[in-house]
Each structure stands twice: as C-alpha cells, then as structure tokens.
Chimera marker file (.cmm) of the C-alpha trace (Angstrom):
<marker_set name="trace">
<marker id="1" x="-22.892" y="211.477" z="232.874" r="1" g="1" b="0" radius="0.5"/>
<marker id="2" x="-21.955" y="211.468" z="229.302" r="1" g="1" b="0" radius="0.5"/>
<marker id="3" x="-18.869" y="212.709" z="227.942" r="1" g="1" b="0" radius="0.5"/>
<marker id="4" x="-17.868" y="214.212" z="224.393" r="1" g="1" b="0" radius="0.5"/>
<marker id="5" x="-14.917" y="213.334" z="222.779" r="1" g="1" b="0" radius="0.5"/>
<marker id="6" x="-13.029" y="215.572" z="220.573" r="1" g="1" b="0" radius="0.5"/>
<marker id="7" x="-10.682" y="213.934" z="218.849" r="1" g="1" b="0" radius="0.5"/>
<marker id="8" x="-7.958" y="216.696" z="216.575" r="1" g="1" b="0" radius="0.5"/>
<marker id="9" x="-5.238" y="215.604" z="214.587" r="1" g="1" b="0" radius="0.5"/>
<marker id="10" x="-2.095" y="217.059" z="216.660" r="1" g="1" b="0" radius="0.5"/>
<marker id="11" x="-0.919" y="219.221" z="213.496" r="1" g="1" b="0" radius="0.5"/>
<marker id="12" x="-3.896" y="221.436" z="213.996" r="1" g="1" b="0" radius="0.5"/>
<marker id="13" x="-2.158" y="223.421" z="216.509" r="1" g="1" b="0" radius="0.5"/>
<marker id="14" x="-4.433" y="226.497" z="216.095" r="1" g="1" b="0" radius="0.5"/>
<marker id="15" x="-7.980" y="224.666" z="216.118" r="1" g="1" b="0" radius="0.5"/>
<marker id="16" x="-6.657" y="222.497" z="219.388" r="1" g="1" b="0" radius="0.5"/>
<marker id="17" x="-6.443" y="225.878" z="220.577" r="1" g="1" b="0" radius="0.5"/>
<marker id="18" x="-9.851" y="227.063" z="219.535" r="1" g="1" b="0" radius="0.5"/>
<marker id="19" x="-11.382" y="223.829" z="221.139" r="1" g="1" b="0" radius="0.5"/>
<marker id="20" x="-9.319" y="223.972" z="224.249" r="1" g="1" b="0" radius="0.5"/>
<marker id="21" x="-10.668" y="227.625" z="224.973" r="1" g="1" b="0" radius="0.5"/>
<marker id="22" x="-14.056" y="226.387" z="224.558" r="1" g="1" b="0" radius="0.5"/>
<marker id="23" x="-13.744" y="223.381" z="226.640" r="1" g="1" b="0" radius="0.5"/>
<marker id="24" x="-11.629" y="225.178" z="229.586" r="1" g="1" b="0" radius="0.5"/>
<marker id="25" x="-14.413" y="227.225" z="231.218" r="1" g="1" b="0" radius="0.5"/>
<marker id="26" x="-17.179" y="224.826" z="231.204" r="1" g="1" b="0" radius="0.5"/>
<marker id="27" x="-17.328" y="221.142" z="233.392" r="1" g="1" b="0" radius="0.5"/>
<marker id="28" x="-20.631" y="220.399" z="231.831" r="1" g="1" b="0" radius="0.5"/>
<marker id="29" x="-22.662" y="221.630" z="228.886" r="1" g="1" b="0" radius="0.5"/>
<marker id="30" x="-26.122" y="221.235" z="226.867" r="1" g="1" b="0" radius="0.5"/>
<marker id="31" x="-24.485" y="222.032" z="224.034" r="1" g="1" b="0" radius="0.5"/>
<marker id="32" x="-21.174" y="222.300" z="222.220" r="1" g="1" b="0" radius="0.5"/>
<marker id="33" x="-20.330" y="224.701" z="218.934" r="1" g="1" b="0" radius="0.5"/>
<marker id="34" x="-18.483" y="223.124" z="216.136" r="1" g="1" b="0" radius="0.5"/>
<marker id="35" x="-16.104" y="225.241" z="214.403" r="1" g="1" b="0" radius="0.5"/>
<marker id="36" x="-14.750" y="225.634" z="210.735" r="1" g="1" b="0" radius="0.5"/>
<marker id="37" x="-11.226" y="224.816" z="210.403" r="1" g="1" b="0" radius="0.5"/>
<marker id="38" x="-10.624" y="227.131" z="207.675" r="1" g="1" b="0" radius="0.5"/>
<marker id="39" x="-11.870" y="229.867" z="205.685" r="1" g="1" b="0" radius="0.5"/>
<marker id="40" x="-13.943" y="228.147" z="203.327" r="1" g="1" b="0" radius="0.5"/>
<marker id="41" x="-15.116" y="229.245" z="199.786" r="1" g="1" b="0" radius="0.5"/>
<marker id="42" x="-18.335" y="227.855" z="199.702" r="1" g="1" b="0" radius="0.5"/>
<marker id="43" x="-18.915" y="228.702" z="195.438" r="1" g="1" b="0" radius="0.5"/>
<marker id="44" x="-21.590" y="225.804" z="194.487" r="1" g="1" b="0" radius="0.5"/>
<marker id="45" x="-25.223" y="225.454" z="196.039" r="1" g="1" b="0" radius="0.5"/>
<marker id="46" x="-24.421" y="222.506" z="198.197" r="1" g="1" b="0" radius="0.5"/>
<marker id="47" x="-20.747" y="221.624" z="199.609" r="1" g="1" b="0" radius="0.5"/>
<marker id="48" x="-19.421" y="219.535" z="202.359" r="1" g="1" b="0" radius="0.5"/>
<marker id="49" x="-17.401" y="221.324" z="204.979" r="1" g="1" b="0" radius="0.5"/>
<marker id="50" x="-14.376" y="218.921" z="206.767" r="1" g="1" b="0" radius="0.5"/>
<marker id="51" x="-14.211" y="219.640" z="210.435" r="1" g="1" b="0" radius="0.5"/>
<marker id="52" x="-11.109" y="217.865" z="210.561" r="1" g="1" b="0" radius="0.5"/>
<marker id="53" x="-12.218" y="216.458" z="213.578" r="1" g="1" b="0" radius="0.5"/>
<marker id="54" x="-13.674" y="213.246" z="215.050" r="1" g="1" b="0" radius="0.5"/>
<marker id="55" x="-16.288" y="213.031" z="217.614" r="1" g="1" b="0" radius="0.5"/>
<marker id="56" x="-17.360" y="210.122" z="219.970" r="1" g="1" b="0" radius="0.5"/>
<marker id="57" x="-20.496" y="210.445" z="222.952" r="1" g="1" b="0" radius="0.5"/>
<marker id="58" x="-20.417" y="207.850" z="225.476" r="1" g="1" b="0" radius="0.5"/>
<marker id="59" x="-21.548" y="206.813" z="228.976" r="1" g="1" b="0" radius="0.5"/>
<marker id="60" x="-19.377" y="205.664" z="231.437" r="1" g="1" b="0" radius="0.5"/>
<marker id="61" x="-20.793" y="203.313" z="234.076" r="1" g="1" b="0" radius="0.5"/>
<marker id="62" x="-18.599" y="201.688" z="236.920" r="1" g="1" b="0" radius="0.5"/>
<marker id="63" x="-19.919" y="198.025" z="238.382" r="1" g="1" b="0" radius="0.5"/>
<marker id="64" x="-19.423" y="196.734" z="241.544" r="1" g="1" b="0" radius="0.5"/>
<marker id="65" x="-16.226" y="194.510" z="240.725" r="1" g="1" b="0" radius="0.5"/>
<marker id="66" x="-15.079" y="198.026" z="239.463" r="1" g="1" b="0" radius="0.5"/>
<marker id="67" x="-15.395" y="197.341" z="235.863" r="1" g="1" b="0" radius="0.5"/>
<marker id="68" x="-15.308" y="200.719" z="233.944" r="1" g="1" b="0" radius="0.5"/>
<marker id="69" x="-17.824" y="199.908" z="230.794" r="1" g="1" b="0" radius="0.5"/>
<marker id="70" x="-18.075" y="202.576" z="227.606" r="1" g="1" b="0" radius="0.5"/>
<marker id="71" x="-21.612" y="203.018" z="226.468" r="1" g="1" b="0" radius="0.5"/>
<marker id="72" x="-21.963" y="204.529" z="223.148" r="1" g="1" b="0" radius="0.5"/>
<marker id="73" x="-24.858" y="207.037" z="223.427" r="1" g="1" b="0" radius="0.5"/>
<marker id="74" x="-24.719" y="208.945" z="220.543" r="1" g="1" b="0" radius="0.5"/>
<marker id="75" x="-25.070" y="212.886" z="219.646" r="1" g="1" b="0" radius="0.5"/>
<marker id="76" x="-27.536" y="215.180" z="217.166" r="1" g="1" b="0" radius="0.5"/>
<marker id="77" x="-25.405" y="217.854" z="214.900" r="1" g="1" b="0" radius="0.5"/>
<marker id="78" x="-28.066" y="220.478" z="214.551" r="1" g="1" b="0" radius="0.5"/>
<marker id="79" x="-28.388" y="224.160" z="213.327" r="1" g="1" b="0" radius="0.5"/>
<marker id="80" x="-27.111" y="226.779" z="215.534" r="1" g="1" b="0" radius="0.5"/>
<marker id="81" x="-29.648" y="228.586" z="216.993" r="1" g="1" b="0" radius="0.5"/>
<marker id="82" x="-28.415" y="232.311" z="214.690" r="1" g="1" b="0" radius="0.5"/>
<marker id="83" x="-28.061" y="229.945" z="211.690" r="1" g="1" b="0" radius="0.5"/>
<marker id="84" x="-30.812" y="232.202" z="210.263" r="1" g="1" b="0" radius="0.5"/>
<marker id="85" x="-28.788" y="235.530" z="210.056" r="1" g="1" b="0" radius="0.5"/>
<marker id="86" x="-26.434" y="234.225" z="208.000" r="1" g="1" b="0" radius="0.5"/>
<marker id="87" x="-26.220" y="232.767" z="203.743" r="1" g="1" b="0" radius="0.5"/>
<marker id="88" x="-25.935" y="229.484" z="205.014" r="1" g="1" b="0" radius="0.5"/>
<marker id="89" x="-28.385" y="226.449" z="205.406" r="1" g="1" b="0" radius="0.5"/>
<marker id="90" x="-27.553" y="222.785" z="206.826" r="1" g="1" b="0" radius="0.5"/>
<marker id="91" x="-28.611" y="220.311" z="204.450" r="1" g="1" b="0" radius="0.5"/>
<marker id="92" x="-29.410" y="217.635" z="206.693" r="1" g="1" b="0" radius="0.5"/>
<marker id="93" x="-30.230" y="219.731" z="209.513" r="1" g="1" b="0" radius="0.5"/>
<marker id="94" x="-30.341" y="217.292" z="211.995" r="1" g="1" b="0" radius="0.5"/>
<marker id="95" x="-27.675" y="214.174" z="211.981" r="1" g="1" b="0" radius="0.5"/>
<marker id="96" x="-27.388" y="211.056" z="214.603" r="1" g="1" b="0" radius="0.5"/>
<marker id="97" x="-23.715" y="209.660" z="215.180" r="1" g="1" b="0" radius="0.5"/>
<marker id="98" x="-23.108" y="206.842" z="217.194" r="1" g="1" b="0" radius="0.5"/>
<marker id="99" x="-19.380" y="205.388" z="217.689" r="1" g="1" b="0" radius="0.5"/>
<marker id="100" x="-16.515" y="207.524" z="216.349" r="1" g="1" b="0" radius="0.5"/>
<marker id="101" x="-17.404" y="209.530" z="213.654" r="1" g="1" b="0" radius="0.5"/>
<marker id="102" x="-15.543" y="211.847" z="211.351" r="1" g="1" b="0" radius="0.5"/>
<marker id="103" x="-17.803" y="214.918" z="210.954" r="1" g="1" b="0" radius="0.5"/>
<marker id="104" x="-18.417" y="216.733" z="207.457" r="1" g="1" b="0" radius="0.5"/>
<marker id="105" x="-21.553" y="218.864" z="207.311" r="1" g="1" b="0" radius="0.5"/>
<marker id="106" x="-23.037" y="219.753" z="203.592" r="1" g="1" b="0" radius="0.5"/>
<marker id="107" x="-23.789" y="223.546" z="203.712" r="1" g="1" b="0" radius="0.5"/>
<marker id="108" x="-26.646" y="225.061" z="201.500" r="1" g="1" b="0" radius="0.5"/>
<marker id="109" x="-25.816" y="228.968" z="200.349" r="1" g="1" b="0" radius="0.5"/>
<marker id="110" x="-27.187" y="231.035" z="197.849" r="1" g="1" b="0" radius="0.5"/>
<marker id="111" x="-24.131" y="232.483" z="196.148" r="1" g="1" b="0" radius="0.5"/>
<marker id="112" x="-21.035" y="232.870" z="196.264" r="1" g="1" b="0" radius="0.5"/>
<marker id="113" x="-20.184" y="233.272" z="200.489" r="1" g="1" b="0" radius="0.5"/>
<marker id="114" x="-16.963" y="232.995" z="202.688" r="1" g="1" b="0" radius="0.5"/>
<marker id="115" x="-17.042" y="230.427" z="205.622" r="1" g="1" b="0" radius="0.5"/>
<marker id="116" x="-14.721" y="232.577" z="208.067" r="1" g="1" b="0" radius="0.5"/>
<marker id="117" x="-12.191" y="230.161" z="210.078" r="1" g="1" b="0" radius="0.5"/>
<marker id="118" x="-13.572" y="229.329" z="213.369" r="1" g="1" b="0" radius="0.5"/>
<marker id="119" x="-17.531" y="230.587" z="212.816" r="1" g="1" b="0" radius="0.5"/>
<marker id="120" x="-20.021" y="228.177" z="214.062" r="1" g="1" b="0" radius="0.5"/>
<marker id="121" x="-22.709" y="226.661" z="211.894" r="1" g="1" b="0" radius="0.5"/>
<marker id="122" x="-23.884" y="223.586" z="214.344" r="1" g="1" b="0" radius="0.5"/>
<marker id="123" x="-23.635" y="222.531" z="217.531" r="1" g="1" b="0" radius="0.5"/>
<marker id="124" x="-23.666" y="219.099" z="219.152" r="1" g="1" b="0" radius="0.5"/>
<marker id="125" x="-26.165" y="218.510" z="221.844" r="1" g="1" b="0" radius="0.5"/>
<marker id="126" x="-26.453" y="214.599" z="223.455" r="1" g="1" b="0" radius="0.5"/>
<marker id="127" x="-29.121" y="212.529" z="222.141" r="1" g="1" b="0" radius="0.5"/>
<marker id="128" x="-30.954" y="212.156" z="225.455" r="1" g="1" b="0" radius="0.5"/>
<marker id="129" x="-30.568" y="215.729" z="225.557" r="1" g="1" b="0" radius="0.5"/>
<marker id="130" x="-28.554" y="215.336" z="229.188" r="1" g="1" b="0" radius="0.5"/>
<marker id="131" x="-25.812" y="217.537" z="229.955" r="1" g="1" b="0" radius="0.5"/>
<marker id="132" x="-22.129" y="216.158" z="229.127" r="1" g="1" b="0" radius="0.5"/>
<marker id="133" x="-18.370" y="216.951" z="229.792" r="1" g="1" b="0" radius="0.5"/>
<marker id="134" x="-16.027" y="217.156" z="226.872" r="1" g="1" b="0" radius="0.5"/>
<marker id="135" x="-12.684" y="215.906" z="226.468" r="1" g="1" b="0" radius="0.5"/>
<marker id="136" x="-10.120" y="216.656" z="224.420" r="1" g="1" b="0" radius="0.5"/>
<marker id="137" x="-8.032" y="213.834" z="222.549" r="1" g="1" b="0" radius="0.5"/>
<marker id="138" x="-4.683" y="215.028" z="220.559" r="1" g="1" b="0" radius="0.5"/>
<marker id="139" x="-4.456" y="212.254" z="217.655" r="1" g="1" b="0" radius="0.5"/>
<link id1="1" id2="2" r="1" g="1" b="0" radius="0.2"/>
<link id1="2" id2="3" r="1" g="1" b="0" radius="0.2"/>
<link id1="3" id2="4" r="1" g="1" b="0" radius="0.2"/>
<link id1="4" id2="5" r="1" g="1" b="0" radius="0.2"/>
<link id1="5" id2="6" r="1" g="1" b="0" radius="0.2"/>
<link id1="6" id2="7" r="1" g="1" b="0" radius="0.2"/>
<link id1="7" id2="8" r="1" g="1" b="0" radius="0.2"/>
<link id1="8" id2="9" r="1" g="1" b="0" radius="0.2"/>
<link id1="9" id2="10" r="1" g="1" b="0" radius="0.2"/>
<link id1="10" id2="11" r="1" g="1" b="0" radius="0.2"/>
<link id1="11" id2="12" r="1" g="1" b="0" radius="0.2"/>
<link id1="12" id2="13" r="1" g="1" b="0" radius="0.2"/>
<link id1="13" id2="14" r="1" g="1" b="0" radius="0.2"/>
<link id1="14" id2="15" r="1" g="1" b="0" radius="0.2"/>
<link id1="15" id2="16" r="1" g="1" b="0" radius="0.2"/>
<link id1="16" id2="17" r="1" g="1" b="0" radius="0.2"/>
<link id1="17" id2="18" r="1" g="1" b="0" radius="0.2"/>
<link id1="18" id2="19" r="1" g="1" b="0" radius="0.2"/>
<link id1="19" id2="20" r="1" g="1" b="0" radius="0.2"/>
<link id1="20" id2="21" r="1" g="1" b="0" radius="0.2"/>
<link id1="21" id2="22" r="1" g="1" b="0" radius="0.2"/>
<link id1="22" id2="23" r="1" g="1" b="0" radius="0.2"/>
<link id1="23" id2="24" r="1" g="1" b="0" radius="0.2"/>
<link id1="24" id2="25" r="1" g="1" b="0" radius="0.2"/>
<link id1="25" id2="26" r="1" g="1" b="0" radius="0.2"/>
<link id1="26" id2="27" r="1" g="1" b="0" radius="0.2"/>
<link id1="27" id2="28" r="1" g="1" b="0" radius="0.2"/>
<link id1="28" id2="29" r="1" g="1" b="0" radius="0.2"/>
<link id1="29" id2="30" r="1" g="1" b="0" radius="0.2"/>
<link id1="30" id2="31" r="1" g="1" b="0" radius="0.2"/>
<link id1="31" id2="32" r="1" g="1" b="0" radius="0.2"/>
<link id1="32" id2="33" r="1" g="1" b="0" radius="0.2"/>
<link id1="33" id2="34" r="1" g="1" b="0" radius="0.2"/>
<link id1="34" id2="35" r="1" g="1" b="0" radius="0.2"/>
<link id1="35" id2="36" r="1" g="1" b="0" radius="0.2"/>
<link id1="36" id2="37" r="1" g="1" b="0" radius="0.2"/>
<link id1="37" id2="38" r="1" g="1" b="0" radius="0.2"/>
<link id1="38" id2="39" r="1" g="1" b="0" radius="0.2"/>
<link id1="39" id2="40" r="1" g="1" b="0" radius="0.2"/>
<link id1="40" id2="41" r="1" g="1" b="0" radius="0.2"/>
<link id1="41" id2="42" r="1" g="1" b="0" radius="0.2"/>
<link id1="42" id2="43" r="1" g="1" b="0" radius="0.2"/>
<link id1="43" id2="44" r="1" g="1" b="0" radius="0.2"/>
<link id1="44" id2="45" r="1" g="1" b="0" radius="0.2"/>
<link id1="45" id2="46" r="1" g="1" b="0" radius="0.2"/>
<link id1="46" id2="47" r="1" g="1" b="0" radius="0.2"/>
<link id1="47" id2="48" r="1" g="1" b="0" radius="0.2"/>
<link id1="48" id2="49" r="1" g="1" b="0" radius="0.2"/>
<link id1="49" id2="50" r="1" g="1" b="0" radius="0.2"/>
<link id1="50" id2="51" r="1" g="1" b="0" radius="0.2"/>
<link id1="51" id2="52" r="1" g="1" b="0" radius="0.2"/>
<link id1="52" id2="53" r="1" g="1" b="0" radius="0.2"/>
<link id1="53" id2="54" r="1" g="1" b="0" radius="0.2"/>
<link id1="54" id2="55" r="1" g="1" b="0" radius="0.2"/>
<link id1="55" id2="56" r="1" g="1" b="0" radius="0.2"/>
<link id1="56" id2="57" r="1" g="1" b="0" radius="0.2"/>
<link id1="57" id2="58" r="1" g="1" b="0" radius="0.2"/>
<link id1="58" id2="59" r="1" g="1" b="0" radius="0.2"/>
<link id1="59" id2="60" r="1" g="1" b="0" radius="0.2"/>
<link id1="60" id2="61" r="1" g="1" b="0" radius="0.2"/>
<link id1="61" id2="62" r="1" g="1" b="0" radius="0.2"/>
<link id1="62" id2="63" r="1" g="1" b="0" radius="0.2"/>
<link id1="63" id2="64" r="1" g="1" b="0" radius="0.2"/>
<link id1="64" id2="65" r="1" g="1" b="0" radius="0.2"/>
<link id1="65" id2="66" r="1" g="1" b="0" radius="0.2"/>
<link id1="66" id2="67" r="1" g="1" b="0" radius="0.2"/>
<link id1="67" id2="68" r="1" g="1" b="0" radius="0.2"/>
<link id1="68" id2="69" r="1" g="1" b="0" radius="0.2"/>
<link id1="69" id2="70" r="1" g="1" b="0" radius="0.2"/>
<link id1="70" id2="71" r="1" g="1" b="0" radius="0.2"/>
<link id1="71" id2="72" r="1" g="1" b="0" radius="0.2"/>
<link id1="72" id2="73" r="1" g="1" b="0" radius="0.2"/>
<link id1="73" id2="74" r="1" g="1" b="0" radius="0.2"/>
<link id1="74" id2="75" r="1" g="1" b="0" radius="0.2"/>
<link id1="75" id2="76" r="1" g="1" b="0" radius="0.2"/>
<link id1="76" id2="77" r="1" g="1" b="0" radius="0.2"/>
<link id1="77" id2="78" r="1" g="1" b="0" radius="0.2"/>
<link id1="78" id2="79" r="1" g="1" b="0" radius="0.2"/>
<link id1="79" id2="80" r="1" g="1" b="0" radius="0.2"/>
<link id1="80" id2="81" r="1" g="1" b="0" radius="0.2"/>
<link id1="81" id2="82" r="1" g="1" b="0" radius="0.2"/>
<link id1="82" id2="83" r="1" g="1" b="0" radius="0.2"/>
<link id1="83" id2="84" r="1" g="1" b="0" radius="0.2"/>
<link id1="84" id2="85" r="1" g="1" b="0" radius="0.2"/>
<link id1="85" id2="86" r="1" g="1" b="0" radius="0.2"/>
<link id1="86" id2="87" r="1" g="1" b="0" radius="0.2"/>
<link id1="87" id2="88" r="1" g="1" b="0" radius="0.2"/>
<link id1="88" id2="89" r="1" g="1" b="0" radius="0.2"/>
<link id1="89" id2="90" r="1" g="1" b="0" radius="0.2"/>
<link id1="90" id2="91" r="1" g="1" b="0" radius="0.2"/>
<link id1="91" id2="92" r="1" g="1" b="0" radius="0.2"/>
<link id1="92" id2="93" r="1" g="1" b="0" radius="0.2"/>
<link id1="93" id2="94" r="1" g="1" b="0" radius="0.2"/>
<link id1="94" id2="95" r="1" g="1" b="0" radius="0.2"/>
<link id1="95" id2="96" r="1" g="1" b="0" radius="0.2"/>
<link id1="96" id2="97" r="1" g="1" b="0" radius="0.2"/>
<link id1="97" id2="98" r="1" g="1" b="0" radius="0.2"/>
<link id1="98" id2="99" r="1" g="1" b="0" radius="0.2"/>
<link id1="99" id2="100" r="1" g="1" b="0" radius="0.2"/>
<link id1="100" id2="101" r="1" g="1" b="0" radius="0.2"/>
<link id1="101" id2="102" r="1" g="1" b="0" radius="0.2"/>
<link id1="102" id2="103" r="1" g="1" b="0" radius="0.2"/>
<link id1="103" id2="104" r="1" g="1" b="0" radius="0.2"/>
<link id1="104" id2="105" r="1" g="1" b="0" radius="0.2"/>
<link id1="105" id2="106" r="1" g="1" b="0" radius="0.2"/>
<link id1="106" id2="107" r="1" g="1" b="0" radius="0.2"/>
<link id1="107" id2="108" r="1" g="1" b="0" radius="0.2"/>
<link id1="108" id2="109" r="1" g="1" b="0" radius="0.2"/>
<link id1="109" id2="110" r="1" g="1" b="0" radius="0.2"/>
<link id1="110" id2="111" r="1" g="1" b="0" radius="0.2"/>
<link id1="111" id2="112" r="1" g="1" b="0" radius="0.2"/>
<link id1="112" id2="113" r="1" g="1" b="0" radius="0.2"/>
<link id1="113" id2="114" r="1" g="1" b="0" radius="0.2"/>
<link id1="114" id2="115" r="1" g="1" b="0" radius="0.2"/>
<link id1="115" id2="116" r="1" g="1" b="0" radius="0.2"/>
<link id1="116" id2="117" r="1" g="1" b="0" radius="0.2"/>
<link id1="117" id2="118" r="1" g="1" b="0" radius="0.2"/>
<link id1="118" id2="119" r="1" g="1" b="0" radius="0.2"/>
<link id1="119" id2="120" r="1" g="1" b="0" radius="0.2"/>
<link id1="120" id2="121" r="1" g="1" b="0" radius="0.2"/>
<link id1="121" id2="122" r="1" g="1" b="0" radius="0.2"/>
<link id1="122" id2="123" r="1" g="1" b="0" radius="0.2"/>
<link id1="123" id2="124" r="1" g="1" b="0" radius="0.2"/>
<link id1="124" id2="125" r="1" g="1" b="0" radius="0.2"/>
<link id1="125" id2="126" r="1" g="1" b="0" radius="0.2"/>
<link id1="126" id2="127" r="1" g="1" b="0" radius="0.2"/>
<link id1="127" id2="128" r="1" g="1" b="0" radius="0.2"/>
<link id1="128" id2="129" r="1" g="1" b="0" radius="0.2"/>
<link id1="129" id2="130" r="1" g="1" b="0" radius="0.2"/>
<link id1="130" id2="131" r="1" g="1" b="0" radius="0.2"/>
<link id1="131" id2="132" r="1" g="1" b="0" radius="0.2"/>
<link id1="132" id2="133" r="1" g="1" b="0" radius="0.2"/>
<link id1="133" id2="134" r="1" g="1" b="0" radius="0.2"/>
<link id1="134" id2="135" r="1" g="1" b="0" radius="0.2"/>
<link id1="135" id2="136" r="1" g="1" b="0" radius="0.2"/>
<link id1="136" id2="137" r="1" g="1" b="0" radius="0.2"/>
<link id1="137" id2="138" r="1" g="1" b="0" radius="0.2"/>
<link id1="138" id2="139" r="1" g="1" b="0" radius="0.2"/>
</marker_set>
C-alpha cells in the first residue's frame, strides 16, 4: 500500500489541525484535498500559492530477512473536481512529484479574488491511482 506523507512545520498549529481532522476519519483514500494556509489575495493574473507544507508518496515493501525498503512512487496535484464554480484556474493543472517535495501551486484568476484560509483548490491522488494512507509528520 502506499502511504502519503504530510510533512507541517510544527508552528502551524492551526493547519496541523486542519490536516489532522482530515486524516483522522479515513485509513485509506483515493484522494486527499490540499488546503490554503492563509487567506490569500490573489491581485495579479497568475500567482503561486505556498502550502507551507511538504509532501512525500512512497511504497513500503518488507523482504524476507525483514528488511523494510521505501519506494518512492510519486503523486499527481490535480484540479479539484468543483474547481469550476469558483474564479480560480490551476496553471499547470496536473503536476508529478516524486521524493519530498515542497508544494506551491500557481493559481490563474480573473480579477481581483480572496483565497479563503483552508478552501481546497487540488487534491493529491497516487500516481498508480491505488488507494493510500496518510501520515502526518510534525517538522
């Protein structure tokens, strides 16, 4: 099974919160909602949105001699599915990480619009599309 982990610096008491509430009714999940860490301004056409976060999909498989092995499998960032009812656009709608990556998503708008603190503009899904776990990691 893969597993997604979330890693949050520990000074961002409130969004640890946010995440942990998402995380602590589901074992395993297609999908996972990335939220804004801030009420963001977004004033220019195109702007790149912090998440303030870190994310990392892996594998783990177990040998025989017991040997616990990481296997990066990488994730997608893509749209949320009601991405159409709002002002906002992804600009690279669809995005591959692999390893650790620090995520900041450029936003398309047309005009001046307000990023509320917590909304949702993407989600994560695995890149073989399997179900995963997430984990939380305090940094």
């Amino acid at each position: 099974m893969s597993i997604l982990e979330i890693s949050i610096d520990s000074s961002h008491k409130q969004l640890i919160a946010k995440y942990q509430k998402l995380i602590e009714n589901n074992s395993v999940v297609n999908e996972f909602n990335l939220l804004s860490p801030e009420n963001i301004n977004v004033n220019t056409k195109s702007q790149q949105i912090d998440h303030q976060i870190e994310l990392c999909m892996f594998t783990v498989i177990t040998g025989l001699d017991e040997v616990t092995i990481k296997i990066f499998t990488g994730c997608y960032i893509i749209p949320q599915s009601d991405i159409y009812k709002t002002s906002f656009r992804l600009s690279n709608p669809i995005q591959i990480k692999r390893g650790k990556n620090a995520i900041k998503i450029s936003v398309d708008t047309f005009g001046d619009k307000k990023l509320n603190k917590y909304e949702s503009l993407a989600m994560v899904i695995a890149a073989n599309g399997s179900p995963f776990k997430v984990i939380l990691v305090k940094t």
